[in-house]
N, C-alpha and C positions, 0 to 999 in steps of 0.2 A: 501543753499550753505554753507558748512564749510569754515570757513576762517583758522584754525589753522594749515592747513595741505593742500597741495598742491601738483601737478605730479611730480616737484623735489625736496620734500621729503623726508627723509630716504630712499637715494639713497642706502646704502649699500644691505637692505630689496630685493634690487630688482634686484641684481647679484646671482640667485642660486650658493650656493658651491655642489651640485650636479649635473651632467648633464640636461641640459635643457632638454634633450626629456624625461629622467626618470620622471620629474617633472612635465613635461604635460602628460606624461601617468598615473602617480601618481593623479594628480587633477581632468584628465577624467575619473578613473576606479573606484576610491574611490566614496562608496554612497554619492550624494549629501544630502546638507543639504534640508530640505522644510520649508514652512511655515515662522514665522516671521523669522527665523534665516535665511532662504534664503531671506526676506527681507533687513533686517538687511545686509548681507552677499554681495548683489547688491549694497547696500547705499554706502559700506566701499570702493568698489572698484571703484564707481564712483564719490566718494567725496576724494578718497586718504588717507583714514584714514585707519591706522595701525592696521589690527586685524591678527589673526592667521589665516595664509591659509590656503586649503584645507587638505593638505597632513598629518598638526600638527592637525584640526579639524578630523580627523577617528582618531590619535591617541588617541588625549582624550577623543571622545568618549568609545576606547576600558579602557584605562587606570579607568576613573570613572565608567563605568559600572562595571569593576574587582573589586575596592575597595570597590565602597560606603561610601563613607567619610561620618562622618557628621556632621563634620566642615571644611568650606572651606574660605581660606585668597585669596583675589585679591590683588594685588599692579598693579594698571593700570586698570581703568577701558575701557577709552575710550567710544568707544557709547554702550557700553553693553555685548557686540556678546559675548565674552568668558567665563561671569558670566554665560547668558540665556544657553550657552550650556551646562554649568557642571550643571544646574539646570535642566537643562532637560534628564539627562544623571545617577543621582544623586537627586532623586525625595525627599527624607527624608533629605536631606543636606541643612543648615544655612549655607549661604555663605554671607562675608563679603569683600567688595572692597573698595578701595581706590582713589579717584585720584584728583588733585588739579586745574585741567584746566576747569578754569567756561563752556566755550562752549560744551567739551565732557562730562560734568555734565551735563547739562541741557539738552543733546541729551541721556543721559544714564536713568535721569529721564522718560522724556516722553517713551522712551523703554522698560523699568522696569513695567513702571502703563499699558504698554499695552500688554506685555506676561507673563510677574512674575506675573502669574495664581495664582499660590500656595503661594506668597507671601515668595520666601526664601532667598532675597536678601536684604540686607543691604547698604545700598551707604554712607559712610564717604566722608565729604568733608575737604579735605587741605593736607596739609604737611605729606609725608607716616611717615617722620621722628618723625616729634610730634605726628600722631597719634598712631603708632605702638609702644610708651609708655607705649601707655593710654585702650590699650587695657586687660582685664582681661581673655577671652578664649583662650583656645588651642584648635591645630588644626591637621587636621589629612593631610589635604594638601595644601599646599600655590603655587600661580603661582605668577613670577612676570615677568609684561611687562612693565618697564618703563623706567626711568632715566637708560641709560647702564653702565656708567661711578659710579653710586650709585647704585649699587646692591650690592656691599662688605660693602656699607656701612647700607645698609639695613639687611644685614642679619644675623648681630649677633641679633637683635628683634627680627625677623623671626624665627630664632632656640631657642630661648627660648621658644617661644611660639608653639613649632613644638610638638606635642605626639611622643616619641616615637615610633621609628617604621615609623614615616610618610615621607612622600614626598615633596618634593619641586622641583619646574619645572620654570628654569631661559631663558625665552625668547631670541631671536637675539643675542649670544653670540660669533657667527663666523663672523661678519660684511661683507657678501660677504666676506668672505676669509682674510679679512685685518689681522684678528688676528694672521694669520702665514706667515703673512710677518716682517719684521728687520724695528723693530721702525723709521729710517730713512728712509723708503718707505710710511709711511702715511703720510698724507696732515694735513696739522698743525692744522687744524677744529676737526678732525677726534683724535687728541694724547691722550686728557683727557680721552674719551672714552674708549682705544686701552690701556694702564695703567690700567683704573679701570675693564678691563675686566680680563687682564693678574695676579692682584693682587686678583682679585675670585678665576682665576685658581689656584694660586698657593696655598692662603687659604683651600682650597676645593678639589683639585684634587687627592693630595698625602696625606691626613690626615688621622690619623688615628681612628678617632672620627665616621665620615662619609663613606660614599658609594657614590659614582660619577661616572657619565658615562655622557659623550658626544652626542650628537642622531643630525646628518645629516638631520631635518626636519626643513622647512623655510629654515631660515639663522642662524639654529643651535639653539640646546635644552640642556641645561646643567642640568641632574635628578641629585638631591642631596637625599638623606634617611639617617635618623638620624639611628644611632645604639639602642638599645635596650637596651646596657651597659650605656647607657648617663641617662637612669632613674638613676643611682646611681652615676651620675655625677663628676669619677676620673678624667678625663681628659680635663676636658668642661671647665672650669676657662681656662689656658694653653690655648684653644683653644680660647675663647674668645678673650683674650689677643692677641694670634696672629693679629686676626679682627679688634683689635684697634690699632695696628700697620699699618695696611694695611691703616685701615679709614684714621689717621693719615698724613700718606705719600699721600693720595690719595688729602686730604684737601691742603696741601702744595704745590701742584704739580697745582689743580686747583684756585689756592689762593681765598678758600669757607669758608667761616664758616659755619661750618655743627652746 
């Protein structure tokens, strides 16, 4: 039985911003997953734990099969499901995750020692902030599912350590729709969230560093790809800067010490 995670839960998760019947003909038409990942896949759904649906599962599958990374950054592990898929999807890839919740640690473990066949997954324990310091690799693609309200503040690390040319895939960024509603229409639980999403947007949307695109799967997929001119790094400082502006306002808003 998980204790960390419960049926009202990351309720936003569970308002598609696409029509319900697309979504159910999306989760029936699309190949199922088998095997442990359909294990895995049954656990999540009957324990309430947050992994990526069906609809975002075909897309990754197609998206790692096209590239072939072979390095891959987690921030959010949870019990596993999204590492074992890009490793199975992504057979030559070193993948490295992240996540700081003892119990989805220790469900991510026993998960890992019993499908991570090939042995390509890596599990850091703690703080994505302290650890994506301390990390030396770069990567060809990073996903992050975690803290929503910290993702702008995650991601100036994340793009340093980004190759050129790679990818970056920002989970739940539409909160069932919250995101384009007028700040005064969200529930006061919900604002730190609703902020640190809206100041990614703004960081990330219109830059001119970056390539961004928005994707209608889940409750919304924010693709970021670093440009290819950022290897000769004109305008990367500037844009940093922007991020620490953002982090900034975001720490002040949530009175955190980041």
């Amino acid at each position: 039985m998980v204790e960390t995670y419960n049926q009202n839960s990351n309720p936003n998760m569970r308002r598609p911003v696409v029509k319900e019947e697309i979504v159910d003909f999306m989760r029936q038409r699309l190949q199922q997953v088998t095997g442990g990942l359909k294990e895995l896949e049954d656990f999540a759904r009957a324990e309430n734990v947050p992994v990526i649906p069906h609809e975002t599962v075909a897309y990754f599958r197609l998206l790692v099969e096209s590239l072939q990374p072979e390095k891959i950054l987690e921030i959010g592990t949870a019990i596993g499901f999204s590492a074992l898929l890009m490793a199975e999807h992504a057979p030559q890839a070193q993948i490295t995750t992240i996540d700081r919740n003892p119990e989805m640690i220790e469900l991510a473990k026993a998960n890992f020692a019993k499908y991570d066949s090939r042995q390509q997954i890596t599990l850091l324990e703690g703080d994505a902030m302290d650890l994506l310091e301390t990390l030396e690799d770069s990567y060809d693609l990073v996903f992050m599912d975690s803290a929503k309200s910290k993702y702008v503040v995650f991601l100036p690390q994340v793009l340093k350590r980004l190759n050129p040319g790679g990818l970056v895939l920002i989970d739940d960024v539409f909160q069932g729709g919250d995101v384009a509603k007028p700040f005064e229409d969200i529930k006061r639980g919900q604002r730190a969230i609703y902020r640190g999403l809206h100041s990614l947007f703004d960081a990330t949307l219109d830059s001119p560093d970056l390539i961004a695109s928005l994707l209608p799967l889940g409750d919304g997929l924010l693709m970021i790809r670093k440009k290819w001119h950022l290897w000769f790094f004109p305008n990367f400082q500037k844009f940093l800067v922007k991020f620490k502006i953002s982090i900034q306002i975001c720490a002040t808003i949530e009175n955190v010490n980041f």
